[in-house]
C-alpha positions in Angstrom: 0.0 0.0 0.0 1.2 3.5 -1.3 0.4 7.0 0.0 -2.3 7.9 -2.4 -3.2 11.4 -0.7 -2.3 14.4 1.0 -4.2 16.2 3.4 -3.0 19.7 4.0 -4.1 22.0 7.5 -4.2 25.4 5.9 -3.3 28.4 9.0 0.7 27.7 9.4 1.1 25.2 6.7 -0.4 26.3 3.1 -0.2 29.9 4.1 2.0 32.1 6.6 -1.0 32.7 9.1 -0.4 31.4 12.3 1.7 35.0 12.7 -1.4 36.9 12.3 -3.5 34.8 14.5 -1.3 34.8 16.8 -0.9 38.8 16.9 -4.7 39.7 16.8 -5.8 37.0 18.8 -3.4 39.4 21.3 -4.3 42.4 20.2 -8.3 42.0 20.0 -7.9 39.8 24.0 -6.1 42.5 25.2 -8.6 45.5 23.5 -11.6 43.8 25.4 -9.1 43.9 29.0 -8.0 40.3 29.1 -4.3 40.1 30.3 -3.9 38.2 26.4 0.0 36.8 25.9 1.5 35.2 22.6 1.1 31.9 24.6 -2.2 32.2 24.6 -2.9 32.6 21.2 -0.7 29.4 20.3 -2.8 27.5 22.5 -5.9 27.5 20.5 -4.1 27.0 17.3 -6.5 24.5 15.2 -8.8 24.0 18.0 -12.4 24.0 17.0 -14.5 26.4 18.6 -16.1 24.4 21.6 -12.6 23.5 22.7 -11.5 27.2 22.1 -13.6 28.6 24.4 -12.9 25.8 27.0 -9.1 26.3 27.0 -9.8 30.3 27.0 -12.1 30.3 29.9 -9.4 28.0 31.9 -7.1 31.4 31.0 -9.2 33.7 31.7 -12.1 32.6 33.6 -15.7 31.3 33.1 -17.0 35.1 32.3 -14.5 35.1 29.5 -16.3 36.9 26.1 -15.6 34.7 23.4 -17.5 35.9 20.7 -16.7 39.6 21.6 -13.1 38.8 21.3 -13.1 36.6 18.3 -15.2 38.9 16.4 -12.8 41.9 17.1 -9.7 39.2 16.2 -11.8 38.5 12.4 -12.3 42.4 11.8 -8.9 43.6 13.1 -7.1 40.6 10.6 -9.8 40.9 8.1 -8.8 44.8 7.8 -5.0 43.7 7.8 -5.2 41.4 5.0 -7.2 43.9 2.7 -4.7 46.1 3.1 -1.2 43.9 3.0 -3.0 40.6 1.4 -1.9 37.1 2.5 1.3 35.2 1.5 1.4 31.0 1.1 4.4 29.4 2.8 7.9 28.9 0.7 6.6 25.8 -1.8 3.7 25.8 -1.6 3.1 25.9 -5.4 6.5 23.5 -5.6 4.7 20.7 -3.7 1.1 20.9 -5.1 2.4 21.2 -8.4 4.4 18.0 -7.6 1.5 16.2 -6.2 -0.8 16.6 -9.0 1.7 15.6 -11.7 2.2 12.5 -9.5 -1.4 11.4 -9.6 -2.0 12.2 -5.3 -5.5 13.4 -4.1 -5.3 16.6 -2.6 -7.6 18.0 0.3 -7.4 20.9 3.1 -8.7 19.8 6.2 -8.9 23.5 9.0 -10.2 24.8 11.7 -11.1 28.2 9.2 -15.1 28.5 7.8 -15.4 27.3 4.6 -15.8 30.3 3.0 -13.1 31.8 4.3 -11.1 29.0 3.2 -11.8 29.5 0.2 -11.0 32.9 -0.1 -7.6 32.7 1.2 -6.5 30.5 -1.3 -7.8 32.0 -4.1 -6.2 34.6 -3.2 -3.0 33.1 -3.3 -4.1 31.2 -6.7 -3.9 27.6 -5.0 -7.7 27.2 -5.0 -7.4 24.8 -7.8 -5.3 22.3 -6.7 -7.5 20.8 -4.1 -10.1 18.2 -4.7 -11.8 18.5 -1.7 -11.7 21.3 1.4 -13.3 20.3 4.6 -13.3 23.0 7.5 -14.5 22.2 11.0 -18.3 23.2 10.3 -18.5 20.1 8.1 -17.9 17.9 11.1 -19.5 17.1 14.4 -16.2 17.7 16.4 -13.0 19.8 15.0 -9.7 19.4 16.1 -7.9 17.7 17.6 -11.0 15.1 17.2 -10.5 12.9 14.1 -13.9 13.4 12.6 -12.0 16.2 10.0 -8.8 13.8 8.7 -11.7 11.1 8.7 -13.9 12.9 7.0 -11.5 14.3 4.7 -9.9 10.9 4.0 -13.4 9.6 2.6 -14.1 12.3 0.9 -11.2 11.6 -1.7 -12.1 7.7 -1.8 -9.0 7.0 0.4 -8.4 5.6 4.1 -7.1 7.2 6.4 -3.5 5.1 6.1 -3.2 6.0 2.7 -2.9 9.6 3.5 -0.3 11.9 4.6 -1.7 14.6 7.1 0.4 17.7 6.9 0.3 19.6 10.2 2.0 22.6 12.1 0.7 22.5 15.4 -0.1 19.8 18.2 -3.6 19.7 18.2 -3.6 19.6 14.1 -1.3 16.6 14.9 -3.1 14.9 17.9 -6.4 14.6 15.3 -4.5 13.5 12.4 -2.9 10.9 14.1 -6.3 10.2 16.0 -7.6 9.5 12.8 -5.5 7.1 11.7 -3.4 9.2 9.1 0.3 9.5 8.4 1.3 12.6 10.5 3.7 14.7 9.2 5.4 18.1 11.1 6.3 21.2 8.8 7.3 23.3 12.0 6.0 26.8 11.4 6.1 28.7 15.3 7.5 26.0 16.9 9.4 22.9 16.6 7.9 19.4 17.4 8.0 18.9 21.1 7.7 15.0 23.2 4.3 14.8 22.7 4.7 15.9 18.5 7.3 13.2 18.6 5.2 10.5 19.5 2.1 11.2 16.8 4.4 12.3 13.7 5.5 9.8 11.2 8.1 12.5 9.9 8.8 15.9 10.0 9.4 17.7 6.9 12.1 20.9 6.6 9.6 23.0 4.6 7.0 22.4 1.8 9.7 21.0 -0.7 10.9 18.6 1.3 7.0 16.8 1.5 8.2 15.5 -1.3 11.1 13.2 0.0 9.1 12.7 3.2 6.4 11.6 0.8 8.9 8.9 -1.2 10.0 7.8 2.2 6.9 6.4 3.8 5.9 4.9 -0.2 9.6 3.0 0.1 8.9 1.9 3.9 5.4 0.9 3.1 6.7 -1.4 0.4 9.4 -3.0 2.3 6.9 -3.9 5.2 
């Protein structure tokens, strides 16, 4: 059995976004008078709102305003990308190129609205190369529950163990892995920690080198 598809997390991986998160996440928490850090913000990367709000409210107590702060983080980074656009991560173009001359499936599986999704990348002119794009509405639980690698897997015909998951953060990692997919690190604001050790099949330098990791796993898989 061969890696037949790749599943890509968008915020950190497909484009350089985690760095704006992470500053108006800050910037709108500390606007509505919560004592917000950068730590804070890289908590709740790809965590799906309920489990958001749960880790926020163990910051900052039960009376903690999601929805005020949130919708301040959308319009402050809304206003910032209108104004400076978005940028996709080194390769990005390299490896999706690569993995549609090579006959792989291509999905996104995030924690970003659907439409939003979609926006981003068209902005960037990726749009096209995915096949499928599942965001956390589409599923019962978001990460770093399965249900999105699982329901992304089925959605291009594949099983979960035919798939690489591509992931920059822990939680991205701890529902890929969940789900039964090949986990793969392309460090973006951190570098894989114990726990990152222990879910990740690999971890790839950047977007080009996907494409060794990639050939890797195919040559292990054969030899099993």
């Amino acid at each position: 059995m061969n890696i037949k598809g790749v599943i890509f997390d968008m915020d950190g991986v497909i484009l350089d976004s985690e760095k704006l998160y992470v500053r108006f996440w800050k910037e709108a928490g500390r606007a509505c008078g919560y004592p917000w850090e950068v730590e804070h913000s890289l908590a709740i990367r790809s965590l799906a709102r309920p489990y958001a709000i749960e880790r926020l409210k163990g910051f900052f107590g039960e009376d903690f305003d999601y929805d005020r702060v949130r919708n301040m983080r959308i319009e402050l980074m809304n206003a910032y990308i209108a104004e400076h656009g978005i940028e996709p991560k080194p390769h990005a173009d390299y490896i999706l190129n690569w993995l549609r001359e090579n006959g792989y499936k291509i999905a996104v599986a995030t924690a970003t609205p659907l439409e939003r999704t979609e926006e981003y990348l068209r902005r960037v002119g990726l749009l096209s190369y995915f096949d499928k794009i599942i965001s956390a509405h589409m599923v019962e639980h978001g990460k770093p529950a399965p249900d999105i690698y699982l329901r992304a897997s089925k959605e291009l015909g594949l099983s979960p163990e035919e798939c690489v998951a591509l992931e920059d953060s822990l939680n991205g990692l701890r529902s890929a892995n969940s789900a039964g997919c090949n986990a793969v690190m392309v460090p973006d604001l951190d570098e894989p920690n114990d726990e990152a050790k222990k879910l990740i099949c690999a971890v790839a330098a950047d977007l080009k080198d996907v494409q060794n990791v990639i050939n890797h796993i195919n040559g292990e898989m054969q030899n099993v």
